[in-house]
C-alpha positions in Angstrom: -86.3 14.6 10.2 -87.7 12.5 7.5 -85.3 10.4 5.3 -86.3 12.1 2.1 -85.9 15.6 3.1 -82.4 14.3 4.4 -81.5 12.9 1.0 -82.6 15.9 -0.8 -80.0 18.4 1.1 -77.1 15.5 0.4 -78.0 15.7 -2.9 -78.1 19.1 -3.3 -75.1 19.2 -1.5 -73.3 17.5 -3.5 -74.1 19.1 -6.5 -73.0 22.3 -5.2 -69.7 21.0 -4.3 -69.5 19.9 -7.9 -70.0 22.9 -9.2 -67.6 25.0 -6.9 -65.0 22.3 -8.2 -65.7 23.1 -11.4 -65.5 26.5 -11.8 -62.4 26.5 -9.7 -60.7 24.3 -12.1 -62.2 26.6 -15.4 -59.6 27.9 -17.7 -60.3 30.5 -20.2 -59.5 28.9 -23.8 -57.1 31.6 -24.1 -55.2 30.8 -21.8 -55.3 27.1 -21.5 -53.6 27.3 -25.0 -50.8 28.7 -22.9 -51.0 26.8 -20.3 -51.7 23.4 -20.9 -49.2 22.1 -23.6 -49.1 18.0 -24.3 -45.9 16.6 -23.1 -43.8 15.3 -26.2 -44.7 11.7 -27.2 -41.7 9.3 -26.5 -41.2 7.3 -29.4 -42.3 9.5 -31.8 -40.5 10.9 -35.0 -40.0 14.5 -36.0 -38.5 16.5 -38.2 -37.0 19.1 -36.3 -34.3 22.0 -37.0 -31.1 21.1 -36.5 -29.2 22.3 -33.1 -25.8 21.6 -34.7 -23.7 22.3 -37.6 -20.9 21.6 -39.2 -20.0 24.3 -40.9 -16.9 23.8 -42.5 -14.2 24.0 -44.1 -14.0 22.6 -47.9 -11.9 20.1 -48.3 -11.1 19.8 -44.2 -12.4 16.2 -44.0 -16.2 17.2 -42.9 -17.3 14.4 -44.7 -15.2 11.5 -42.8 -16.6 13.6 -39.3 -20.1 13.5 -40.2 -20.3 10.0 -40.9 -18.3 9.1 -37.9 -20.2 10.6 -35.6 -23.5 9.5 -37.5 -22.5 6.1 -35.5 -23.9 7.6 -32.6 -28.0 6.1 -32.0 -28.4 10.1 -30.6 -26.8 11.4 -33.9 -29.3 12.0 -36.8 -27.1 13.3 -39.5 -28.4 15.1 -42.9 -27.2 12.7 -45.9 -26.3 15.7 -48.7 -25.5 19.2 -48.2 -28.3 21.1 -47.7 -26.1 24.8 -48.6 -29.5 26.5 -46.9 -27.9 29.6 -45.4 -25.7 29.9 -48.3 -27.5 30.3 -51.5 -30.3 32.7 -51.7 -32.3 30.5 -54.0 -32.8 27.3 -51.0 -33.3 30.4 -48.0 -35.6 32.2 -50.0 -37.6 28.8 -49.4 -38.1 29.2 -45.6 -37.7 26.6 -42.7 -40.2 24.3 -43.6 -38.2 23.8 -46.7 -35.3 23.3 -44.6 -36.7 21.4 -41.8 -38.2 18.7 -44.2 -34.5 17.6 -45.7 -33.6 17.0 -41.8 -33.9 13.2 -41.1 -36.4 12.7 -37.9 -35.6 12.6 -35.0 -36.4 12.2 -31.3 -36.4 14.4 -28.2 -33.0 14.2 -27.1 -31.5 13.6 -30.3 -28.6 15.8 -32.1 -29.9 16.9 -35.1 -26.9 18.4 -37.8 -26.2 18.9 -41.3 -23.3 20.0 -42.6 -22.7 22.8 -45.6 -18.8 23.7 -45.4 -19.5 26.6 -47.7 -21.3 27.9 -44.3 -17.8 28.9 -42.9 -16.2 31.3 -45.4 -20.1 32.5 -47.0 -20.5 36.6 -45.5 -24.2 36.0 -44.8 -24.6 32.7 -43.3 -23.4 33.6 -39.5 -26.4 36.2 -39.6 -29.0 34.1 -41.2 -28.5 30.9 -38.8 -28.4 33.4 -35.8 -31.9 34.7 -36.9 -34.0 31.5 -37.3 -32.4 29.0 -35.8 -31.7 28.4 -31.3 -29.4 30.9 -30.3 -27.3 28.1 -28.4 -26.5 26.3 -31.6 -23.3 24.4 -31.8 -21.2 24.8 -34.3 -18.2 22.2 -35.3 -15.4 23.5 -37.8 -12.4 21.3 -39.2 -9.4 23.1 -40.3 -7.1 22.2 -42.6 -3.5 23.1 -43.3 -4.3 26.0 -45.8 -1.2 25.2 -48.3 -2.4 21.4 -48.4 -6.0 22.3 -48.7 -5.3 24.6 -51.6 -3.7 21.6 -53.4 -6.3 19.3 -52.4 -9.4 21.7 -53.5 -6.9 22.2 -57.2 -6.9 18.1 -57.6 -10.8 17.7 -57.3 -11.0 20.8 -60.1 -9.0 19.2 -62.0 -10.7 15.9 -61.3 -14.3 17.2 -62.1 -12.8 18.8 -65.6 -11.1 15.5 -66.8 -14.6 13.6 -65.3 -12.2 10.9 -63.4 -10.0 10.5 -60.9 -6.5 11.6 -61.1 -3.7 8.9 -60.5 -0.4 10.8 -60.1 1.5 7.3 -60.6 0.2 7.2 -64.1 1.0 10.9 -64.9 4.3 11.7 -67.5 6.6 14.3 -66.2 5.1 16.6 -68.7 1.6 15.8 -68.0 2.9 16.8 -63.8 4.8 20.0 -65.5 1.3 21.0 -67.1 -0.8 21.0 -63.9 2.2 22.2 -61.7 1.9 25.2 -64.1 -1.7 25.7 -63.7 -1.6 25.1 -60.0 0.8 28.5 -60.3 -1.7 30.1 -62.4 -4.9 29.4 -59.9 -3.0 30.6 -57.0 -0.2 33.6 -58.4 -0.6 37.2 -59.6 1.4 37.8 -62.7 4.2 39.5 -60.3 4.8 36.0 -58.1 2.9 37.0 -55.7 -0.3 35.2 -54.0 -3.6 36.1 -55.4 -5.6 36.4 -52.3 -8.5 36.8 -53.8 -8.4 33.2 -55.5 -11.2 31.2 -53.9 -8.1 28.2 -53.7 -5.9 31.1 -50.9 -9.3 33.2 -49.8 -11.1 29.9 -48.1 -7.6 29.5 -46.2 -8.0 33.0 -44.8 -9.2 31.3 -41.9 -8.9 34.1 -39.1 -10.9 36.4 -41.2 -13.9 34.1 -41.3 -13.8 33.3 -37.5 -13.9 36.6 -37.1 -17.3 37.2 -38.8 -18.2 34.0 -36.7 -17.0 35.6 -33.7 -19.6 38.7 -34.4 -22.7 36.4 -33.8 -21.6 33.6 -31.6 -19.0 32.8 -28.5 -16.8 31.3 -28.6 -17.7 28.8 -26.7 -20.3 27.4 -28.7 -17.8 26.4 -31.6 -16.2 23.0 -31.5 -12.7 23.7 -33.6 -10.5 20.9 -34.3 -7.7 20.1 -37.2 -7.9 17.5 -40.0 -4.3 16.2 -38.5 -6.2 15.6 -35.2 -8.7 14.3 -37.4 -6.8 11.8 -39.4 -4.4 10.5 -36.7 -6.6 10.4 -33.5 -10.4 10.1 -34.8 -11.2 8.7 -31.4 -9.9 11.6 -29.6 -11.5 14.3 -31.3 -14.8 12.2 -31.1 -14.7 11.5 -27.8 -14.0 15.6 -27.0 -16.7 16.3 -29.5 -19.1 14.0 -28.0 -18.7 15.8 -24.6 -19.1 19.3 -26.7 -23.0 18.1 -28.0 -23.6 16.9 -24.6 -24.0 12.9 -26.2 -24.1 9.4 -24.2 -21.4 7.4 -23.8 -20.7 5.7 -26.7 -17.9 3.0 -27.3 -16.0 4.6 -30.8 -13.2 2.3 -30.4 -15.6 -0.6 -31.3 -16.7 1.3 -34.7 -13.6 2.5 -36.3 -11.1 0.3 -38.1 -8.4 0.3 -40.3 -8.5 -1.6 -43.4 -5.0 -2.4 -44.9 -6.4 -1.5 -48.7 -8.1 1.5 -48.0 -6.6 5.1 -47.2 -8.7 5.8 -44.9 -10.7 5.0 -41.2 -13.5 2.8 -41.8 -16.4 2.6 -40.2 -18.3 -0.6 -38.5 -21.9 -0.2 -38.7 -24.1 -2.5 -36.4 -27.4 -2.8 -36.7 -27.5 -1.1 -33.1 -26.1 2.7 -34.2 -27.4 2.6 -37.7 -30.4 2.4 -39.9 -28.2 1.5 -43.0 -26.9 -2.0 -43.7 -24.7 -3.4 -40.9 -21.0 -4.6 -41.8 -17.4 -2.3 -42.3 -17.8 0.6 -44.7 -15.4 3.0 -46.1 -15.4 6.3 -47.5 -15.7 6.0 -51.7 -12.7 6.5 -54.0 -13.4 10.2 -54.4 -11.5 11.1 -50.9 -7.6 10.5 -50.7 -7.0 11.8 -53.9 -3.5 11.6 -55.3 -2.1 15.0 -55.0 1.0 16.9 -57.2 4.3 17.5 -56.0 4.2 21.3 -55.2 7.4 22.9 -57.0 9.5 24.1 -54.0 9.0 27.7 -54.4 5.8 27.8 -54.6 5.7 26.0 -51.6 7.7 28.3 -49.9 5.9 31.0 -51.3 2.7 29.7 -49.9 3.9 28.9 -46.3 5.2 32.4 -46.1 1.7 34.0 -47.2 -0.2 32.0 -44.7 1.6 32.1 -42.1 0.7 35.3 -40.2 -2.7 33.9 -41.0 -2.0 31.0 -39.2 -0.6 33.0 -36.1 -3.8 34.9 -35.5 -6.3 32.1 -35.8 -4.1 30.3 -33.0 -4.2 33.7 -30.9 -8.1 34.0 -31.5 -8.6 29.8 -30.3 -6.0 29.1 -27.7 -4.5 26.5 -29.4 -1.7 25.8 -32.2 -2.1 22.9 -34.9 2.1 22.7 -34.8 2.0 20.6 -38.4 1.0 23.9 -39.9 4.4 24.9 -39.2 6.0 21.9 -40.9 6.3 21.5 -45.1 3.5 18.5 -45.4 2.9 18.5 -49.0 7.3 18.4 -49.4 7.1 15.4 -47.1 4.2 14.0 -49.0 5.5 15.2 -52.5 8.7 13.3 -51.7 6.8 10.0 -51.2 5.1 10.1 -54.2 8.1 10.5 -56.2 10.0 7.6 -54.9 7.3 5.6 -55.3 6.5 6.6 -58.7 10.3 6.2 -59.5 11.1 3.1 -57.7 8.0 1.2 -59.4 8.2 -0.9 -63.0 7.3 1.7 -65.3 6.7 5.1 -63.8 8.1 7.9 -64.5 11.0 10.2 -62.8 9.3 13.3 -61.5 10.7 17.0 -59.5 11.1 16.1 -56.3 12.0 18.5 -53.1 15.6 18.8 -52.6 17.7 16.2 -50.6 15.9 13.3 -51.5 18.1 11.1 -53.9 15.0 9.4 -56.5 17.3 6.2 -57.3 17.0 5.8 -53.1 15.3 2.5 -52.8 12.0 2.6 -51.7 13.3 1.3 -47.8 15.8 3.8 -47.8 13.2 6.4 -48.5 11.0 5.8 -45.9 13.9 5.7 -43.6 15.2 9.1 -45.2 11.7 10.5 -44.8 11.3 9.1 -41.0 7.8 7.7 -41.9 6.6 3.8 -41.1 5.9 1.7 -44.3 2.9 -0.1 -43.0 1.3 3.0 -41.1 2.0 5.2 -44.3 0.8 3.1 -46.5 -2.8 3.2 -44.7 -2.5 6.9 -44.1 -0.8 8.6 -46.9 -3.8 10.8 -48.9 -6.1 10.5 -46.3 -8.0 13.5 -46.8 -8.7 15.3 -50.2 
Protein backbone atom coordinates (compact mmCIF):
# COMPACT_ATOMS: atom_id res chain seq x y z
CA UNK A 1 0.00 0.00 0.00
CA UNK A 2 1.41 3.27 -0.74
CA UNK A 3 2.87 5.35 2.25
CA UNK A 4 0.56 8.21 1.69
CA UNK A 5 -2.61 6.45 1.69
CA UNK A 6 -1.23 4.80 4.92
CA UNK A 7 -0.67 8.11 6.55
CA UNK A 8 -3.92 9.46 5.56
CA UNK A 9 -6.03 6.62 7.58
CA UNK A 10 -3.49 7.29 10.79
CA UNK A 11 -4.36 10.63 10.52
CA UNK A 12 -7.80 10.24 10.14
CA UNK A 13 -7.61 7.96 12.74
CA UNK A 14 -6.46 9.83 15.07
CA UNK A 15 -8.65 12.50 14.72
CA UNK A 16 -11.47 10.38 15.30
CA UNK A 17 -10.19 9.10 18.45
CA UNK A 18 -9.97 12.76 19.43
CA UNK A 19 -13.16 13.43 18.89
CA UNK A 20 -14.71 10.36 20.63
CA UNK A 21 -12.54 11.68 23.64
CA UNK A 22 -14.00 14.62 23.53
CA UNK A 23 -17.40 14.33 23.50
CA UNK A 24 -17.01 11.61 26.16
CA UNK A 25 -15.51 14.11 28.41
CA UNK A 26 -18.43 17.00 27.41
CA UNK A 27 -20.31 18.42 30.30
CA UNK A 28 -23.38 20.46 29.81
CA UNK A 29 -22.67 23.99 31.42
CA UNK A 30 -25.44 23.23 33.63
CA UNK A 31 -24.24 20.82 35.08
CA UNK A 32 -20.52 21.38 35.25
CA UNK A 33 -21.60 24.34 37.53
CA UNK A 34 -22.59 21.47 39.80
CA UNK A 35 -20.13 19.45 39.23
CA UNK A 36 -16.88 20.88 38.93
CA UNK A 37 -16.34 23.21 42.06
CA UNK A 38 -12.58 24.74 42.57
CA UNK A 39 -11.03 23.30 45.65
CA UNK A 40 -10.54 26.13 48.39
CA UNK A 41 -7.20 28.01 47.99
CA UNK A 42 -4.86 27.25 50.95
CA UNK A 43 -3.64 30.37 52.15
CA UNK A 44 -6.25 32.43 51.30
CA UNK A 45 -8.41 34.77 53.55
CA UNK A 46 -12.12 34.89 53.99
CA UNK A 47 -14.67 36.25 55.64
CA UNK A 48 -16.85 33.64 56.54
CA UNK A 49 -19.84 33.14 59.08
CA UNK A 50 -18.98 32.21 62.20
CA UNK A 51 -19.43 28.30 63.34
CA UNK A 52 -19.29 29.27 67.08
CA UNK A 53 -20.70 31.51 69.61
CA UNK A 54 -20.46 32.63 72.64
CA UNK A 55 -23.54 33.51 73.67
CA UNK A 56 -23.54 34.54 77.05
CA UNK A 57 -24.16 35.48 80.00
CA UNK A 58 -23.64 39.32 80.97
CA UNK A 59 -21.46 39.84 83.34
CA UNK A 60 -20.23 35.80 83.31
CA UNK A 61 -16.67 36.63 82.37
CA UNK A 62 -17.20 36.12 78.33
CA UNK A 63 -14.82 38.71 77.78
CA UNK A 64 -11.65 37.08 79.71
CA UNK A 65 -12.89 33.53 77.59
CA UNK A 66 -12.83 35.12 74.26
CA UNK A 67 -9.60 36.59 74.53
CA UNK A 68 -8.08 33.58 75.96
CA UNK A 69 -8.97 31.37 73.58
CA UNK A 70 -8.26 34.15 70.81
CA UNK A 71 -4.53 32.72 71.67
CA UNK A 72 -5.25 29.93 69.61
CA UNK A 73 -3.47 30.53 65.65
CA UNK A 74 -7.04 28.37 64.67
CA UNK A 75 -9.15 30.92 66.72
CA UNK A 76 -10.24 34.05 64.80
CA UNK A 77 -12.25 35.93 67.32
CA UNK A 78 -14.75 39.09 66.57
CA UNK A 79 -13.07 42.15 68.52
CA UNK A 80 -16.71 44.03 69.60
CA UNK A 81 -20.02 42.62 70.05
CA UNK A 82 -21.62 42.37 67.08
CA UNK A 83 -25.50 41.98 69.10
CA UNK A 84 -26.73 40.68 65.30
CA UNK A 85 -29.41 38.22 66.35
CA UNK A 86 -30.45 40.49 68.97
CA UNK A 87 -31.47 43.88 67.80
CA UNK A 88 -33.80 44.07 64.88
CA UNK A 89 -32.07 47.10 63.50
CA UNK A 90 -28.28 45.04 62.78
CA UNK A 91 -30.58 41.57 61.49
CA UNK A 92 -32.66 43.58 59.39
CA UNK A 93 -29.18 44.14 57.63
CA UNK A 94 -28.65 40.57 56.41
CA UNK A 95 -25.55 38.23 56.50
CA UNK A 96 -23.40 40.10 54.35
CA UNK A 97 -23.72 42.78 57.00
CA UNK A 98 -22.86 40.30 59.49
CA UNK A 99 -20.32 38.34 57.75
CA UNK A 100 -18.19 41.48 56.87
CA UNK A 101 -17.59 42.40 60.86
CA UNK A 102 -16.14 38.63 61.13
CA UNK A 103 -12.29 38.82 61.00
CA UNK A 104 -10.90 36.39 57.96
CA UNK A 105 -10.21 33.49 58.27
CA UNK A 106 -8.95 30.21 56.76
CA UNK A 107 -10.39 26.73 55.98
CA UNK A 108 -10.11 25.04 59.20
CA UNK A 109 -10.26 27.94 61.27
CA UNK A 110 -12.93 28.62 64.31
CA UNK A 111 -14.63 31.49 63.46
CA UNK A 112 -16.82 33.15 66.85
CA UNK A 113 -18.13 36.25 68.09
CA UNK A 114 -19.62 36.69 71.04
CA UNK A 115 -23.06 38.83 71.96
CA UNK A 116 -24.05 37.70 75.77
CA UNK A 117 -27.31 39.36 75.19
CA UNK A 118 -27.81 36.26 72.76
CA UNK A 119 -28.57 33.94 75.83
CA UNK A 120 -31.56 35.55 77.61
CA UNK A 121 -32.88 37.54 74.03
CA UNK A 122 -36.55 35.34 72.98
CA UNK A 123 -35.66 35.49 69.33
CA UNK A 124 -32.11 34.87 68.90
CA UNK A 125 -32.18 30.86 69.30
CA UNK A 126 -34.59 30.96 66.14
CA UNK A 127 -32.78 33.46 64.09
CA UNK A 128 -29.14 31.75 64.40
CA UNK A 129 -30.89 28.37 63.74
CA UNK A 130 -32.36 29.81 60.46
CA UNK A 131 -29.24 31.24 58.71
CA UNK A 132 -26.45 30.06 60.17
CA UNK A 133 -24.94 25.81 60.07
CA UNK A 134 -27.17 23.81 61.90
CA UNK A 135 -24.14 22.23 63.86
CA UNK A 136 -23.14 25.49 65.35
CA UNK A 137 -21.41 25.42 68.70
CA UNK A 138 -22.49 27.32 71.22
CA UNK A 139 -20.25 28.19 74.56
CA UNK A 140 -22.23 29.75 77.63
CA UNK A 141 -20.47 31.00 81.04
CA UNK A 142 -22.61 31.01 84.04
CA UNK A 143 -22.34 33.00 86.77
CA UNK A 144 -23.54 32.75 90.34
CA UNK A 145 -26.85 34.67 89.78
CA UNK A 146 -26.78 36.62 93.41
CA UNK A 147 -23.04 37.71 92.55
CA UNK A 148 -23.92 38.59 89.01
CA UNK A 149 -26.83 40.66 90.00
CA UNK A 150 -24.32 42.80 92.14
CA UNK A 151 -21.84 42.83 89.67
CA UNK A 152 -24.24 44.01 86.62
CA UNK A 153 -25.68 46.89 89.67
CA UNK A 154 -21.74 48.15 90.15
CA UNK A 155 -21.20 48.80 86.23
CA UNK A 156 -24.82 50.80 86.28
CA UNK A 157 -23.72 52.58 88.73
CA UNK A 158 -20.34 52.90 87.19
CA UNK A 159 -21.63 54.13 83.76
CA UNK A 160 -24.08 56.81 85.78
CA UNK A 161 -21.15 58.37 87.90
CA UNK A 162 -18.87 58.07 84.35
CA UNK A 163 -15.85 56.29 86.54
CA UNK A 164 -14.97 53.55 88.29
CA UNK A 165 -16.30 52.82 91.70
CA UNK A 166 -13.56 52.26 94.53
CA UNK A 167 -15.51 50.84 97.49
CA UNK A 168 -12.29 51.65 99.74
CA UNK A 169 -12.87 55.30 99.14
CA UNK A 170 -16.74 55.13 99.83
CA UNK A 171 -18.23 56.75 103.38
CA UNK A 172 -20.52 54.53 105.21
CA UNK A 173 -23.31 56.72 104.09
CA UNK A 174 -22.23 56.90 100.53
CA UNK A 175 -22.24 52.39 100.91
CA UNK A 176 -25.88 52.96 102.86
CA UNK A 177 -27.01 54.96 99.62
CA UNK A 178 -26.21 52.32 97.02
CA UNK A 179 -27.01 49.37 99.45
CA UNK A 180 -30.52 51.12 99.41
CA UNK A 181 -30.71 51.36 95.72
CA UNK A 182 -29.29 47.93 95.16
CA UNK A 183 -32.77 46.99 97.32
CA UNK A 184 -34.72 49.15 95.17
CA UNK A 185 -33.38 47.55 91.55
CA UNK A 186 -33.91 44.13 92.82
CA UNK A 187 -37.33 44.23 95.54
CA UNK A 188 -41.06 44.69 95.07
CA UNK A 189 -42.42 47.16 97.60
CA UNK A 190 -43.64 43.96 99.71
CA UNK A 191 -39.77 42.48 100.24
CA UNK A 192 -40.10 40.31 97.76
CA UNK A 193 -37.86 39.78 94.51
CA UNK A 194 -38.89 41.57 91.49
CA UNK A 195 -38.41 38.90 88.85
CA UNK A 196 -39.02 40.89 86.32
CA UNK A 197 -35.97 43.22 86.99
CA UNK A 198 -33.58 42.71 84.12
CA UNK A 199 -30.62 42.49 87.36
CA UNK A 200 -32.92 38.79 88.77
CA UNK A 201 -34.57 37.96 85.09
CA UNK A 202 -30.98 37.40 83.23
CA UNK A 203 -30.22 34.98 86.32
CA UNK A 204 -33.31 32.98 85.48
CA UNK A 205 -30.96 30.83 83.82
CA UNK A 206 -33.03 27.41 83.44
CA UNK A 207 -35.75 29.38 81.68
CA UNK A 208 -33.41 30.58 78.96
CA UNK A 209 -31.72 27.10 78.38
CA UNK A 210 -34.86 25.96 77.96
CA UNK A 211 -35.70 28.15 74.91
CA UNK A 212 -32.13 27.00 73.81
CA UNK A 213 -32.99 23.58 74.32
CA UNK A 214 -36.10 24.05 71.70
CA UNK A 215 -33.62 24.59 68.75
CA UNK A 216 -30.38 22.90 69.60
CA UNK A 217 -29.07 19.60 71.63
CA UNK A 218 -27.69 19.63 73.93
CA UNK A 219 -24.78 18.53 72.90
CA UNK A 220 -23.80 21.22 70.85
CA UNK A 221 -23.53 23.68 73.92
CA UNK A 222 -20.26 24.04 75.78
CA UNK A 223 -21.53 25.20 79.52
CA UNK A 224 -19.10 26.00 82.04
CA UNK A 225 -19.07 28.36 85.36
CA UNK A 226 -17.19 31.68 85.94
CA UNK A 227 -15.67 29.86 89.21
CA UNK A 228 -14.26 27.12 86.76
CA UNK A 229 -13.39 30.01 84.84
CA UNK A 230 -11.51 32.14 87.34
CA UNK A 231 -9.76 29.32 89.30
CA UNK A 232 -8.84 26.75 86.48
CA UNK A 233 -8.73 28.80 83.04
CA UNK A 234 -6.53 26.02 81.77
CA UNK A 235 -8.99 23.36 82.44
CA UNK A 236 -11.95 24.76 81.05
CA UNK A 237 -9.69 25.68 77.94
CA UNK A 238 -8.31 22.61 77.44
CA UNK A 239 -12.15 20.89 77.63
CA UNK A 240 -13.33 23.69 75.40
CA UNK A 241 -10.63 23.21 72.94
CA UNK A 242 -11.62 19.48 72.61
CA UNK A 243 -15.46 20.81 72.27
CA UNK A 244 -14.48 23.10 68.80
CA UNK A 245 -12.52 20.23 67.67
CA UNK A 246 -9.00 22.70 67.89
CA UNK A 247 -5.10 21.57 67.79
CA UNK A 248 -3.17 21.02 70.46
CA UNK A 249 -2.20 24.05 71.85
CA UNK A 250 0.24 24.62 74.86
CA UNK A 251 -2.23 27.27 77.32
CA UNK A 252 0.02 26.83 80.15
CA UNK A 253 2.67 28.73 78.22
CA UNK A 254 0.13 31.81 77.58
CA UNK A 255 -1.54 32.47 80.86
CA UNK A 256 0.13 34.18 83.78
CA UNK A 257 -0.52 35.71 86.85
CA UNK A 258 0.64 39.14 87.48
CA UNK A 259 1.01 40.10 91.28
CA UNK A 260 -0.66 43.77 90.57
CA UNK A 261 -3.41 42.76 88.49
CA UNK A 262 -6.77 40.97 89.55
CA UNK A 263 -6.89 39.02 87.02
CA UNK A 264 -5.20 36.02 84.35
CA UNK A 265 -3.06 37.67 81.96
CA UNK A 266 -2.36 36.75 78.78
CA UNK A 267 1.16 36.16 76.89
CA UNK A 268 0.84 37.00 73.38
CA UNK A 269 3.69 35.77 70.99
CA UNK A 270 4.11 36.77 67.83
CA UNK A 271 3.21 32.94 66.89
CA UNK A 272 -0.73 32.91 68.16
CA UNK A 273 -1.45 36.62 67.55
CA UNK A 274 -1.60 39.29 65.01
CA UNK A 275 -1.56 42.05 67.87
CA UNK A 276 1.65 43.24 69.56
CA UNK A 277 3.65 40.37 71.30
CA UNK A 278 4.40 40.79 75.15
CA UNK A 279 1.96 40.07 78.58
CA UNK A 280 -1.39 41.81 78.44
CA UNK A 281 -4.16 42.13 80.91
CA UNK A 282 -7.74 42.76 80.89
CA UNK A 283 -8.33 46.85 81.33
CA UNK A 284 -9.46 48.36 84.74
CA UNK A 285 -13.13 48.09 83.81
CA UNK A 286 -13.29 44.23 84.90
CA UNK A 287 -12.75 43.34 88.75
CA UNK A 288 -14.80 46.02 89.85
CA UNK A 289 -15.02 46.67 93.52
CA UNK A 290 -18.34 45.37 94.58
CA UNK A 291 -20.77 46.49 97.89
CA UNK A 292 -21.22 44.54 100.78
CA UNK A 293 -24.77 42.97 100.23
CA UNK A 294 -26.86 43.69 103.55
CA UNK A 295 -27.41 40.11 105.03
CA UNK A 296 -30.94 39.84 104.33
CA UNK A 297 -31.01 40.70 101.22
CA UNK A 298 -28.61 38.19 100.70
CA UNK A 299 -30.56 35.71 102.16
CA UNK A 300 -33.38 36.79 100.38
CA UNK A 301 -31.69 36.37 97.12
CA UNK A 302 -30.16 32.91 97.70
CA UNK A 303 -33.51 31.67 98.66
CA UNK A 304 -35.17 33.07 95.25
CA UNK A 305 -32.64 31.50 93.08
CA UNK A 306 -32.18 28.63 94.41
CA UNK A 307 -34.82 26.36 92.94
CA UNK A 308 -33.52 28.05 89.88
CA UNK A 309 -30.30 26.81 90.40
CA UNK A 310 -31.64 23.15 91.07
CA UNK A 311 -33.26 22.81 87.67
CA UNK A 312 -30.50 24.20 85.46
CA UNK A 313 -28.23 21.46 87.30
CA UNK A 314 -31.02 18.76 86.54
CA UNK A 315 -31.30 20.07 82.82
CA UNK A 316 -26.96 19.92 82.41
CA UNK A 317 -25.73 17.02 84.47
CA UNK A 318 -23.66 18.92 86.48
CA UNK A 319 -23.74 21.21 89.81
CA UNK A 320 -21.48 24.45 90.19
CA UNK A 321 -21.45 23.56 94.30
CA UNK A 322 -20.18 27.51 95.01
CA UNK A 323 -23.69 28.38 94.11
CA UNK A 324 -24.68 26.85 97.13
CA UNK A 325 -22.21 28.86 99.30
CA UNK A 326 -22.70 32.85 100.40
CA UNK A 327 -19.80 34.32 97.99
CA UNK A 328 -20.63 37.88 98.05
CA UNK A 329 -20.77 37.43 102.47
CA UNK A 330 -17.30 35.96 102.03
CA UNK A 331 -16.28 38.62 99.71
CA UNK A 332 -18.26 41.41 101.53
CA UNK A 333 -16.39 40.47 104.66
CA UNK A 334 -12.93 41.10 103.01
CA UNK A 335 -13.69 44.24 101.85
CA UNK A 336 -14.64 45.50 105.11
CA UNK A 337 -11.61 44.45 107.01
CA UNK A 338 -9.61 45.83 104.59
CA UNK A 339 -11.35 49.00 104.38
CA UNK A 340 -11.25 49.15 108.31
CA UNK A 341 -7.88 47.94 108.96
CA UNK A 342 -6.27 50.58 106.41
CA UNK A 343 -5.11 54.40 107.42
CA UNK A 344 -8.09 56.23 106.74
CA UNK A 345 -11.00 54.20 105.61
CA UNK A 346 -13.93 53.98 106.95
CA UNK A 347 -15.97 51.23 109.19
CA UNK A 348 -18.59 49.70 107.06
CA UNK A 349 -21.74 46.69 107.81
CA UNK A 350 -20.17 43.78 107.64
CA UNK A 351 -21.88 40.03 107.77
CA UNK A 352 -22.18 38.72 111.12
CA UNK A 353 -19.27 36.98 113.08
CA UNK A 354 -16.60 38.84 111.63
CA UNK A 355 -15.04 41.19 114.42
CA UNK A 356 -13.87 44.65 112.03
CA UNK A 357 -11.02 45.59 114.75
CA UNK A 358 -9.72 41.72 113.62
CA UNK A 359 -6.30 42.50 112.24
CA UNK A 360 -6.05 42.07 108.71
CA UNK A 361 -3.93 38.41 109.43
CA UNK A 362 -6.46 37.38 111.62
CA UNK A 363 -9.05 38.00 109.08
CA UNK A 364 -7.82 36.10 106.42
CA UNK A 365 -7.32 33.35 108.84
CA UNK A 366 -11.01 33.89 110.13
CA UNK A 367 -12.16 33.82 106.54
CA UNK A 368 -9.91 30.61 105.59
CA UNK A 369 -8.65 32.49 102.41
CA UNK A 370 -4.64 32.75 101.43
CA UNK A 371 -3.32 36.42 101.52
CA UNK A 372 -1.08 36.17 98.49
CA UNK A 373 -3.69 34.02 96.24
CA UNK A 374 -6.49 36.44 97.33
CA UNK A 375 -4.91 39.29 96.78
CA UNK A 376 -4.49 38.23 92.88
CA UNK A 377 -7.98 36.75 92.76
CA UNK A 378 -10.34 38.81 94.88
CA UNK A 379 -12.79 40.76 92.12
CA UNK A 380 -11.84 38.84 89.42
CA UNK A 381 -14.80 39.03 87.42
CA UNK A 382 -17.31 42.07 87.24
Amino acid sequence: MPMGKVSMKVWILCCAVLVTTVLALRVLPNEKKDRIRPAPVRGKLTRRLPNALLIGVKKGGTRALIEMLALHPQVKASGQEVHFFDRDMNYQEGLSWYRARMRPSLPGDIIIEKSPAYFVTEAVPERILSNLRKNIKLILVLRNPVSRVVSDFMQGQSHITKKQIKVAELTAKQIRKMQDRLRQKVLLKNGSVNAQAAFISTGLYDGHLARWLKYFRREQLFITSTDDLVHRPNVVLKDLARFLHLRSFPWDEHLVRQPRSKFVCLNRTASVSTRKPGVSCLNGTKGRDHIPIPPELQRTLYDFFRTHNSRLFDMIGKRFNSWDQPEEKRRASRIAYRLVNRPGMVEIEVPAGLDVKTKRTEGDKLLGVDPAADSQQEAWWS
